[in-house]
C-alpha positions, -999 to +999 in steps of 0.1 A: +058-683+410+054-667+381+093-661+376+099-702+381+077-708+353+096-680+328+126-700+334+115-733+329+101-721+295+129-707+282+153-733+292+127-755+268+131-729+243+162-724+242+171-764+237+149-769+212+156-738+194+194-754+194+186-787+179+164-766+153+198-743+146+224-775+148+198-798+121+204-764+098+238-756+103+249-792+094+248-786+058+263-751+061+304-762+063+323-742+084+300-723+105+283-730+138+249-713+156+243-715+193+214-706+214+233-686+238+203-670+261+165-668+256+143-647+276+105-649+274+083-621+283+058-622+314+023-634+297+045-657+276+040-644+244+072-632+231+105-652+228+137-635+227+167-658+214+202-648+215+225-667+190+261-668+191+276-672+156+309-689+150+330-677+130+317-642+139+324-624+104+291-643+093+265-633+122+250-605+101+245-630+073+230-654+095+209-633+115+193-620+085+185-659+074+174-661+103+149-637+106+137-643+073+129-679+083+117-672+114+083-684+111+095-715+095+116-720+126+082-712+150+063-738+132+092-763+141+093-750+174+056-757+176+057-791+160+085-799+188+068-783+219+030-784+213+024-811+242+047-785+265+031-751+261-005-743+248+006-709+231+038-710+208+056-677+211+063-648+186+109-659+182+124-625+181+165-635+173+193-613+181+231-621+178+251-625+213+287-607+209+293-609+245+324-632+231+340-613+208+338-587+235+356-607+259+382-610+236+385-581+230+393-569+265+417-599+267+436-583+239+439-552+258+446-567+287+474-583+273+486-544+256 
């Protein structure tokens, strides 16, 4: 039961969390955020957000913004989701490389 609920939570999360990142990322030209995965922790309180960062020479940069913002970016989660979920939880971000791995083993693949 409990497991049902952690999911429908972060699938809200993690759609909000991508209109917050596309509304910001419009007046950056050039690069693009997405909320690749977000995993929230049992009692609800802690929100883990992985962003995928295109083009990928800029995710440091970005994750750092990111994380300076980040309570900025809570209050706007909050201001989006406060009729959804009582508690708003701590945003923890972390950058998603899964696909510069991928290519990566496509270009060795192709070696």
């Amino acid at each position: 039961m409990q497991e049902t609920r952690q999911n429908r939570i972060a699938r809200l999360l993690q759609k909000e969390l991508a209109q917050i990142f596309q509304g910001q990322t419009r007046s950056m030209r050039g690069v693009m955020v997405s909320v690749t995965r977000c995993r929230i922790s049992p009692d609800l309180s802690i929100c883990t957000a992985y962003l995928s960062v295109f083009p990928s020479e800029k995710g440091e940069e970005i994750i750092h913004n990111v994380n300076a913002n980040e309570k900025t970016i809570r209050y706007e989660l909050g201001t989006r989701v406060r009729h959804q979920l009582r508690i708003i939880p701590e945003l923890r971000f972390f950058i998603d490389d899964s696909l510069d791995y991928i290519d990566h083993i496509d270009e060795l693949l192709k070696k």
